[in-house]
VMD Tcl script that builds the backbone (N, CA, C; Angstrom):
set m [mol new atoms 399]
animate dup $m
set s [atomselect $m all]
$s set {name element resname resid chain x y z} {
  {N N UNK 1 A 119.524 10.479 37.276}
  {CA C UNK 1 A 119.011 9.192 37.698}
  {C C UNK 1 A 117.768 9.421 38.562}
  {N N UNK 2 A 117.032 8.569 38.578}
  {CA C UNK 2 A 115.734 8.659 39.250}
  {C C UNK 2 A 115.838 8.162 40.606}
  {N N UNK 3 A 114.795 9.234 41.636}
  {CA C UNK 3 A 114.832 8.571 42.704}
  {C C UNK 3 A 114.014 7.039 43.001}
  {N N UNK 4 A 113.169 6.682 42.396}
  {CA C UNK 4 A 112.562 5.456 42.674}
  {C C UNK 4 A 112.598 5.045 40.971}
  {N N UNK 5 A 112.032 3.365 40.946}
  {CA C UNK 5 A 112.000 2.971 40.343}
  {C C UNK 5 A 110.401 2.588 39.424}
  {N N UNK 6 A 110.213 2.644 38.549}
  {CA C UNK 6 A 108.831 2.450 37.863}
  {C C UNK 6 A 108.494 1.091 38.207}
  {N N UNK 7 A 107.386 0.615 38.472}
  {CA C UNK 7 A 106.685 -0.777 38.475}
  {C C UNK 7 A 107.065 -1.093 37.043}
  {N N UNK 8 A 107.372 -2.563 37.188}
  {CA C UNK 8 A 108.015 -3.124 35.760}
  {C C UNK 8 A 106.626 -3.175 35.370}
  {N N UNK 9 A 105.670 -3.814 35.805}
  {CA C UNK 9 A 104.068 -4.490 35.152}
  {C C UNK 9 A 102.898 -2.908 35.585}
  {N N UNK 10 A 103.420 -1.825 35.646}
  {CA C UNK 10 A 102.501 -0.913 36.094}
  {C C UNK 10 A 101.178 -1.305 36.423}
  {N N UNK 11 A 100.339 -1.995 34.789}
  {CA C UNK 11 A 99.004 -1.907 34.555}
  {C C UNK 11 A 98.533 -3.189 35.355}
  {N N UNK 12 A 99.542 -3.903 36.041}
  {CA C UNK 12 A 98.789 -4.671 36.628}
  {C C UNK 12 A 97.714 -4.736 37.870}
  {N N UNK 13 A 98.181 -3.106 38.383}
  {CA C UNK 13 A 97.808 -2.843 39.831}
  {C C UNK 13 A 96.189 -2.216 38.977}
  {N N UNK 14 A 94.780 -2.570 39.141}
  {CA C UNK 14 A 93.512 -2.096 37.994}
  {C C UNK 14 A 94.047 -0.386 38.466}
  {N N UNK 15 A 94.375 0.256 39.932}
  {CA C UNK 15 A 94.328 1.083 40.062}
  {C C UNK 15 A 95.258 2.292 38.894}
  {N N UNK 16 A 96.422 2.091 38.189}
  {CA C UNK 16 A 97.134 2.600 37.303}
  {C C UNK 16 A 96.326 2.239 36.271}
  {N N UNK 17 A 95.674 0.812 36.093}
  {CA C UNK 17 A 95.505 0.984 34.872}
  {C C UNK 17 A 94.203 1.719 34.165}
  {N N UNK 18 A 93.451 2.224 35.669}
  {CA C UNK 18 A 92.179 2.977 34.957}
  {C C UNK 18 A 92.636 4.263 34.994}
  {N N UNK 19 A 93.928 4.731 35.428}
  {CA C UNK 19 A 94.637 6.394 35.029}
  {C C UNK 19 A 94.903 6.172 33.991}
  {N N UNK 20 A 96.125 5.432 33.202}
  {CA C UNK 20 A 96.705 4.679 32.050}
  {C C UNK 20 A 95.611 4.952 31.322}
  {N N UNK 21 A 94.881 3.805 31.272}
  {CA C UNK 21 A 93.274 4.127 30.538}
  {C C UNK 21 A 92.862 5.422 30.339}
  {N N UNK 22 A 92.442 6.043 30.975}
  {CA C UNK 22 A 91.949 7.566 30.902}
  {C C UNK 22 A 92.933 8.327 30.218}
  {N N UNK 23 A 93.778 7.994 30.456}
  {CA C UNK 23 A 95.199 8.800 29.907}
  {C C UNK 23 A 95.021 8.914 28.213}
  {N N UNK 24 A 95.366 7.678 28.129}
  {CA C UNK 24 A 94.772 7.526 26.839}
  {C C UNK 24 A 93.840 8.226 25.818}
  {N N UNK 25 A 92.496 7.914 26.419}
  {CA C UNK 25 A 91.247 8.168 26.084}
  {C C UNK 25 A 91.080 9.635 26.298}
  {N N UNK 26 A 91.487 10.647 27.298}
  {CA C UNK 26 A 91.514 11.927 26.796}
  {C C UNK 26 A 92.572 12.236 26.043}
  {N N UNK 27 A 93.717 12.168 25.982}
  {CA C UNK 27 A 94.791 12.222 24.659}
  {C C UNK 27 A 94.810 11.776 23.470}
  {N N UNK 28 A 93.759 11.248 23.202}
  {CA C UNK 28 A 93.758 10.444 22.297}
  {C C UNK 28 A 95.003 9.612 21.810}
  {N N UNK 29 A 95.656 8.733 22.985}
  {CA C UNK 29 A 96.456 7.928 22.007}
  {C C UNK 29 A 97.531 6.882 22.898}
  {N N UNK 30 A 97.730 6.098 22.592}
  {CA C UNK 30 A 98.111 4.839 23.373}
  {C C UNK 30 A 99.592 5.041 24.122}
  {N N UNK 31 A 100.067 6.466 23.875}
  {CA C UNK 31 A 101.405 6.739 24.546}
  {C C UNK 31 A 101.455 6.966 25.925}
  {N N UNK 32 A 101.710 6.189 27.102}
  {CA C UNK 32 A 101.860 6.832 28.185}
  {C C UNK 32 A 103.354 7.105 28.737}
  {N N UNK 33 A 103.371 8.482 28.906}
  {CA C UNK 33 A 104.930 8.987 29.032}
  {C C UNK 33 A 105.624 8.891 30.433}
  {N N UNK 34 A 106.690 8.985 30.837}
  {CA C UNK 34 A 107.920 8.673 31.992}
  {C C UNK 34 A 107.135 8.768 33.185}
  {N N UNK 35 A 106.752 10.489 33.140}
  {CA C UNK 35 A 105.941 10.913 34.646}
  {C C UNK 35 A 104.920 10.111 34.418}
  {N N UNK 36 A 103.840 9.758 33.439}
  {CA C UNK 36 A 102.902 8.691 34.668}
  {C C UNK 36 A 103.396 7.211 35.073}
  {N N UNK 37 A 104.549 7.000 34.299}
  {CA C UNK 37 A 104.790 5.916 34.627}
  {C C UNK 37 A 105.464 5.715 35.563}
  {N N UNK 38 A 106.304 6.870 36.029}
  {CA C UNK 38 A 107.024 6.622 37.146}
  {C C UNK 38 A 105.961 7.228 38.436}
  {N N UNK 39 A 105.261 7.640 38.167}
  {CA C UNK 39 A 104.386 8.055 39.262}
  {C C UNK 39 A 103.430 7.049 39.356}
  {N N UNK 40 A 103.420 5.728 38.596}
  {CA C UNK 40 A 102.479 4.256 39.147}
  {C C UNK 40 A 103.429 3.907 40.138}
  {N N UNK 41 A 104.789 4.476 40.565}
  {CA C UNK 41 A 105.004 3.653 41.739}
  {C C UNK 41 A 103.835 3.879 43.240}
  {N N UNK 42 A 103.224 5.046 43.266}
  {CA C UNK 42 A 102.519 5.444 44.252}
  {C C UNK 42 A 100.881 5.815 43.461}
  {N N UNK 43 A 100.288 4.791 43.102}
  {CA C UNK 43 A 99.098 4.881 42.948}
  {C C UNK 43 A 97.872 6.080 43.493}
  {N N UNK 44 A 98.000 6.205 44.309}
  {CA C UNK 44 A 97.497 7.359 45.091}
  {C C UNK 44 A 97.731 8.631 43.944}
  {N N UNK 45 A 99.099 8.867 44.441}
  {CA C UNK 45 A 100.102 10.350 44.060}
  {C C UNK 45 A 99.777 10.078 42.433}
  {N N UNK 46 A 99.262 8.996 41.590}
  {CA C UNK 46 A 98.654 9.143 40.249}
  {C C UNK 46 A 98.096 9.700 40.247}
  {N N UNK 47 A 96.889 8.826 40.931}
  {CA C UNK 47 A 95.676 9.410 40.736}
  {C C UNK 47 A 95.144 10.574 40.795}
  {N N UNK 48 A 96.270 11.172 42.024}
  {CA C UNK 48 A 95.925 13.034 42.309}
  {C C UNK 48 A 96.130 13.624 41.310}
  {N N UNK 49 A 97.554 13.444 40.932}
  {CA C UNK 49 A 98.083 13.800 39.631}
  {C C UNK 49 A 97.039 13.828 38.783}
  {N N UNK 50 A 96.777 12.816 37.859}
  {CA C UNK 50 A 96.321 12.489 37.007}
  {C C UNK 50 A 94.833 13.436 36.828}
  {N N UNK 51 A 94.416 13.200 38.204}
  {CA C UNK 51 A 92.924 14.577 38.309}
  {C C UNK 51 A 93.131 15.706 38.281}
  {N N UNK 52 A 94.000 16.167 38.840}
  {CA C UNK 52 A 94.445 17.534 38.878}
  {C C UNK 52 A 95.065 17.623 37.233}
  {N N UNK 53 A 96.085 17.259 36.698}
  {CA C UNK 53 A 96.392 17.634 35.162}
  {C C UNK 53 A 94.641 17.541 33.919}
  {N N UNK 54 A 93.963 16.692 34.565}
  {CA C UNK 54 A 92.990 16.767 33.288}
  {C C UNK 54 A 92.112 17.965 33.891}
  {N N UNK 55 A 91.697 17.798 34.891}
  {CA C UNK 55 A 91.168 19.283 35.258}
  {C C UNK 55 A 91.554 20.370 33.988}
  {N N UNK 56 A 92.532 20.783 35.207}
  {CA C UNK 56 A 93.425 21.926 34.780}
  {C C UNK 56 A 93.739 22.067 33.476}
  {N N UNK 57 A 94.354 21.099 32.297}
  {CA C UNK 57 A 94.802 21.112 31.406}
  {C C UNK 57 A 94.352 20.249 30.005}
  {N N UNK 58 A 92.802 19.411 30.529}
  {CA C UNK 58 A 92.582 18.957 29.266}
  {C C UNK 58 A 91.100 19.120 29.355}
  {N N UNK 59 A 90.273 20.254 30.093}
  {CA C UNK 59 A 89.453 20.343 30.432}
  {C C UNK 59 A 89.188 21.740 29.690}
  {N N UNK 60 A 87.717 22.250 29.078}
  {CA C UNK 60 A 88.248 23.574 28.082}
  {C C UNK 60 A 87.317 24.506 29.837}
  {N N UNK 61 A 88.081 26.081 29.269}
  {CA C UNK 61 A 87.747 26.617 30.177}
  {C C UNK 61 A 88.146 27.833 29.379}
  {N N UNK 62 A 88.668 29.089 29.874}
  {CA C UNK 62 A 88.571 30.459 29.813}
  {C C UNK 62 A 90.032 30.324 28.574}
  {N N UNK 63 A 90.952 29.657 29.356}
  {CA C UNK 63 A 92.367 30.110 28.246}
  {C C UNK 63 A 92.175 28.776 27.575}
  {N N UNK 64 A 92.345 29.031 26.355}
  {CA C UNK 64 A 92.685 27.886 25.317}
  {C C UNK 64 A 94.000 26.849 25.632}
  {N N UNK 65 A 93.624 25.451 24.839}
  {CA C UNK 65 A 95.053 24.907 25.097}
  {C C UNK 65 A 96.334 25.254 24.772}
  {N N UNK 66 A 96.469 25.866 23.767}
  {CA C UNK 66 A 97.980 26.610 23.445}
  {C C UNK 66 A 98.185 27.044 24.154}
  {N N UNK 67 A 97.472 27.964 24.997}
  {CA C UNK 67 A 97.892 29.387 26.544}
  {C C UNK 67 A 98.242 28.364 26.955}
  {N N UNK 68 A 97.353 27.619 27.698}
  {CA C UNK 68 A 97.904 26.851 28.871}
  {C C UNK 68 A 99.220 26.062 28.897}
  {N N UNK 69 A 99.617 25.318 27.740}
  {CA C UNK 69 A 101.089 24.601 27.357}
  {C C UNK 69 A 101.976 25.799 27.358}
  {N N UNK 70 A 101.272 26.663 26.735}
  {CA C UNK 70 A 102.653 27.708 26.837}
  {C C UNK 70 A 102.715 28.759 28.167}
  {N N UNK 71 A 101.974 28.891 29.226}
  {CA C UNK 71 A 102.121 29.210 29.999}
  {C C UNK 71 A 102.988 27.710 30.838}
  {N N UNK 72 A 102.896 26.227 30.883}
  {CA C UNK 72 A 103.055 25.426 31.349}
  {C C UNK 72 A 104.644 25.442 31.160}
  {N N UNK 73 A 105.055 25.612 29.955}
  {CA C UNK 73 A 106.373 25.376 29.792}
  {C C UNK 73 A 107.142 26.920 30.441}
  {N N UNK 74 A 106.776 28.051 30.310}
  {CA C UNK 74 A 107.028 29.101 30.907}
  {C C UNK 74 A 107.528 28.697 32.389}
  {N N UNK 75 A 106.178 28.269 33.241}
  {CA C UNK 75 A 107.023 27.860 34.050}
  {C C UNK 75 A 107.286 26.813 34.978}
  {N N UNK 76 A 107.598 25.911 34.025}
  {CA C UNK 76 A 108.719 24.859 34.148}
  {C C UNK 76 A 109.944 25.438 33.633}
  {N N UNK 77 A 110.118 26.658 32.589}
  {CA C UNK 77 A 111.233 27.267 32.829}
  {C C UNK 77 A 111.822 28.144 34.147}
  {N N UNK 78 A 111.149 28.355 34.356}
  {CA C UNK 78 A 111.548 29.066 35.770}
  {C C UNK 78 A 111.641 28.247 37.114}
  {N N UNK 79 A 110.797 26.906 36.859}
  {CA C UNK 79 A 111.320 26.147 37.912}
  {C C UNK 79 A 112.240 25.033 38.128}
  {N N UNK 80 A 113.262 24.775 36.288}
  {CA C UNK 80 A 114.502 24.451 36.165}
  {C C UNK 80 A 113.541 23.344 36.044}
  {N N UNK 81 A 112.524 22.520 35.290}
  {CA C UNK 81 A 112.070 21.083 35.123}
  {C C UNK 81 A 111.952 20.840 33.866}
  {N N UNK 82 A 113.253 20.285 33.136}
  {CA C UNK 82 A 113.620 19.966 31.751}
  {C C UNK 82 A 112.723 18.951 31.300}
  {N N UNK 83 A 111.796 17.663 32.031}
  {CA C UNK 83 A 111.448 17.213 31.859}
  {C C UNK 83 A 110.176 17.791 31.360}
  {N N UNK 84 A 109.646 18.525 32.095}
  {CA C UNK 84 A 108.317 19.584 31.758}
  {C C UNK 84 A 108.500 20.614 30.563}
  {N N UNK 85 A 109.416 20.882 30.603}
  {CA C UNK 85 A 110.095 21.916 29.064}
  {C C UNK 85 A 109.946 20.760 28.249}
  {N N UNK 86 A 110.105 19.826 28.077}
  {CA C UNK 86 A 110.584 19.136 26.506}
  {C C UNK 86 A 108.956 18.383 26.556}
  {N N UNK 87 A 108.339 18.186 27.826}
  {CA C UNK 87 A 106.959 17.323 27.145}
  {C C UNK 87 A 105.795 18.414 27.354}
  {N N UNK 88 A 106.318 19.428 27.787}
  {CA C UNK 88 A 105.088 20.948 27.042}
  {C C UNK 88 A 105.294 21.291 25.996}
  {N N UNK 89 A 106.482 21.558 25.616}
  {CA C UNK 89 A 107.045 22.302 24.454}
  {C C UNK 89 A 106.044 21.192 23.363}
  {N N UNK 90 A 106.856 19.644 23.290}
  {CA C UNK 90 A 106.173 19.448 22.465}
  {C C UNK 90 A 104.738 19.276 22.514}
  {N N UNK 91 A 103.959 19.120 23.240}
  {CA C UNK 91 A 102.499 19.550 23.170}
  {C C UNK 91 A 101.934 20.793 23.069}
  {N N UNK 92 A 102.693 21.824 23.364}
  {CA C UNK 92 A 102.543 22.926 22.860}
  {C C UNK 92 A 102.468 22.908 20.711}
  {N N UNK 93 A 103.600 22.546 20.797}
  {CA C UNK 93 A 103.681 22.562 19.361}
  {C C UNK 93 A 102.816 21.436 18.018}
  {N N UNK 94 A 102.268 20.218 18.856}
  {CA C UNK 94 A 101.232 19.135 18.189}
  {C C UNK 94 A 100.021 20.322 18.814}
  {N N UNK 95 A 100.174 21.602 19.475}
  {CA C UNK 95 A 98.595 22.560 19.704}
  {C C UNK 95 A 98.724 23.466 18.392}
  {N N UNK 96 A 99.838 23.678 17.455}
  {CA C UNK 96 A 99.800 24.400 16.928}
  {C C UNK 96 A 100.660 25.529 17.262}
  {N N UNK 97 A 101.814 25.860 17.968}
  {CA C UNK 97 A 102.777 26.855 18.447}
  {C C UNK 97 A 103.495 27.268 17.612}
  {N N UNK 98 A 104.367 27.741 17.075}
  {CA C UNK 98 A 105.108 28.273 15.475}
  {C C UNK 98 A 106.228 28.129 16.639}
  {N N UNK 99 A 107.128 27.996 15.764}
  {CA C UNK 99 A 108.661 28.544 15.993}
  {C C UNK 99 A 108.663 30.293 16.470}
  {N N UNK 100 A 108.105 30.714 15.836}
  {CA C UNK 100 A 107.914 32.109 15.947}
  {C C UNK 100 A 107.139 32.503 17.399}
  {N N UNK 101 A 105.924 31.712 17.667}
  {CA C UNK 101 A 105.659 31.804 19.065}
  {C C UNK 101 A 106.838 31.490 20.402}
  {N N UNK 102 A 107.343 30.330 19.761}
  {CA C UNK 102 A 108.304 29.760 20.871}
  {C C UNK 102 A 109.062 30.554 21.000}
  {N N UNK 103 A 109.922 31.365 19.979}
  {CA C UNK 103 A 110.502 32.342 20.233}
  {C C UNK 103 A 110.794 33.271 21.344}
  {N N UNK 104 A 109.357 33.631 20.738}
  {CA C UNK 104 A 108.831 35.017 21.817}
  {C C UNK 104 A 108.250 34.687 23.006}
  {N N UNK 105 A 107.713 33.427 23.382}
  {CA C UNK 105 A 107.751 33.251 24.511}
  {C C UNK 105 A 108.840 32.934 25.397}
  {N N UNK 106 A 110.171 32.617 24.608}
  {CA C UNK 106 A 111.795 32.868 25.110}
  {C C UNK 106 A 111.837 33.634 25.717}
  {N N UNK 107 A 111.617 34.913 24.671}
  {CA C UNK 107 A 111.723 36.163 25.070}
  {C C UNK 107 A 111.029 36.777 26.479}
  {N N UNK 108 A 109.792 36.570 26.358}
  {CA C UNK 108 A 109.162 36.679 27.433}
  {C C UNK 108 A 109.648 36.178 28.870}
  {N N UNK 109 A 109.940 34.865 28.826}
  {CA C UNK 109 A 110.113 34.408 30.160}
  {C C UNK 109 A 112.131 35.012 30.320}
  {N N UNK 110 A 112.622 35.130 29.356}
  {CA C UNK 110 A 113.788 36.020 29.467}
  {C C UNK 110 A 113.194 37.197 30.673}
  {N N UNK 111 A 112.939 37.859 29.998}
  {CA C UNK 111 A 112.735 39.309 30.582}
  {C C UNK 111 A 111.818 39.253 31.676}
  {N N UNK 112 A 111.027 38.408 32.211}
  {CA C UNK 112 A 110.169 38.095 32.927}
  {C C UNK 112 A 111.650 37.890 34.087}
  {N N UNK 113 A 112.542 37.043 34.099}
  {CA C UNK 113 A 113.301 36.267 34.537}
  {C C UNK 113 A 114.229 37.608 35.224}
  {N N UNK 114 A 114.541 38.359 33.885}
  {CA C UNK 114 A 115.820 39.404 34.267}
  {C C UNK 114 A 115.038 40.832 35.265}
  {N N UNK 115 A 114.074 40.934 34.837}
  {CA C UNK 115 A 113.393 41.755 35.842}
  {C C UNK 115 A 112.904 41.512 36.875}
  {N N UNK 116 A 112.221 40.274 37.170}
  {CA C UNK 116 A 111.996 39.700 38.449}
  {C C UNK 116 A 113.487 39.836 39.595}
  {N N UNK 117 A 114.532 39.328 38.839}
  {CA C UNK 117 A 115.541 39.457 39.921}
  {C C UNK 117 A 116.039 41.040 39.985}
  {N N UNK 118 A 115.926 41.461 39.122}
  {CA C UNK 118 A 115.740 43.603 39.485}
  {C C UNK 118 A 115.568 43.773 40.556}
  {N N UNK 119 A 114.131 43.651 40.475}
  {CA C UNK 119 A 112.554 44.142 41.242}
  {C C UNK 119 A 113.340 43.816 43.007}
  {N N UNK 120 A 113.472 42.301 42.743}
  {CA C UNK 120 A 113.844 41.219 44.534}
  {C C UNK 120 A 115.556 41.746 44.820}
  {N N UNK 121 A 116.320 42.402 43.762}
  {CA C UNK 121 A 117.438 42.819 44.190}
  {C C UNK 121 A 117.634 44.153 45.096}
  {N N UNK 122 A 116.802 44.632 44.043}
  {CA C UNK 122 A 116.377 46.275 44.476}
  {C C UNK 122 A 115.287 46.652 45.518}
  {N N UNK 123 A 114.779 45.177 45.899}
  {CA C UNK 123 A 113.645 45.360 46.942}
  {C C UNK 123 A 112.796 46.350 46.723}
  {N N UNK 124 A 112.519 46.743 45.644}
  {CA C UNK 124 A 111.320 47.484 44.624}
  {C C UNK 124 A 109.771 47.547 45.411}
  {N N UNK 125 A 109.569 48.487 46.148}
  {CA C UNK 125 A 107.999 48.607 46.831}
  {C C UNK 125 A 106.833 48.697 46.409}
  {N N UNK 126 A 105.900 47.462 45.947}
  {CA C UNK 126 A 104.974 47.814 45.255}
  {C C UNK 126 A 104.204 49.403 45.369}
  {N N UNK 127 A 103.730 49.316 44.203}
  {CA C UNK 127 A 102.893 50.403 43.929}
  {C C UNK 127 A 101.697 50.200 44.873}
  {N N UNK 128 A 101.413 51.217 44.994}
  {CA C UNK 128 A 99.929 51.156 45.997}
  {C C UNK 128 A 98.527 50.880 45.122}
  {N N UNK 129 A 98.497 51.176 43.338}
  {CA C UNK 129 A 97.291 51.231 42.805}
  {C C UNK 129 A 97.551 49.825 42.073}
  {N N UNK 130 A 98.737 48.654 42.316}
  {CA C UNK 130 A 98.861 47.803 41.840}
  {C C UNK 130 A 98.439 46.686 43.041}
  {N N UNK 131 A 98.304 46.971 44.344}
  {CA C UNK 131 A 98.327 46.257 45.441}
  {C C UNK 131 A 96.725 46.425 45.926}
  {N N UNK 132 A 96.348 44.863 45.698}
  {CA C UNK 132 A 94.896 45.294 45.577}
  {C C UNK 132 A 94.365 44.634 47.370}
  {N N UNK 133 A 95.640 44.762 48.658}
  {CA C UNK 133 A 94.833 44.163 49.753}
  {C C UNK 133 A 94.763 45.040 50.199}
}
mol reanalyze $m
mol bondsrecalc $m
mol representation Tube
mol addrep $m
């Protein structure tokens, strides 16, 4: 259950509706999903949102969009946010992701997962030619 409730009329406040809008218009497409809608309860906390995700994620830069969804869902796996797993995954996969990628990026954040708690169990001392302060 959610902690707050979505504005029934979101788009009425112009301030959601020129995120909404934009939303759109870089996605190309008239769907706006749960998180922005539940994040029009605080107009503000959109708008940050909303700048910070197109930045970061619909903006081209060094890693392509597939990296980035699939680094995105990586970790939202690791930070237990099912909601972020199921609306990366599938944008990962309308980027073009195979079954076969998803896979192995299982795999990856598996072993990423099982060795990380190694490393913090075993209190493992970095290497000195890996520690670049």
């Amino acid at each position: 259950m959610s902690t707050v409730s979505p504005p029934v009329d979101p788009e009425s406040d112009p301030r959601v509706r020129a995120v909404f809008d934009d939303i759109r218009v870089t996605r190309q497409t008239d769907f706006i999903n749960n998180m922005w809608r539940y994040l029009a309860f605080d107009p503000d906390l959109l708008e940050q949102t909303w700048r910070d995700v197109k930045r970061i994620m619909a903006t081209p830069s060094t890693l392509d969009p597939l990296t980035k969804e699939m680094l995105y869902i990586a970790v939202s796996v690791a930070n237990g946010c099912g909601y972020c797993v199921h609306s990366h995954s599938a944008a990962a996969r309308a980027k073009g992701m195979s079954p076969q990628q998803h896979a192995e990026l299982m795999s990856i954040v598996a072993l990423a997962a099982r060795t990380n708690h190694l490393a913090t169990a075993l209190q493992v001392p970095v290497d000195p030619v890996f520690d670049r302060g």
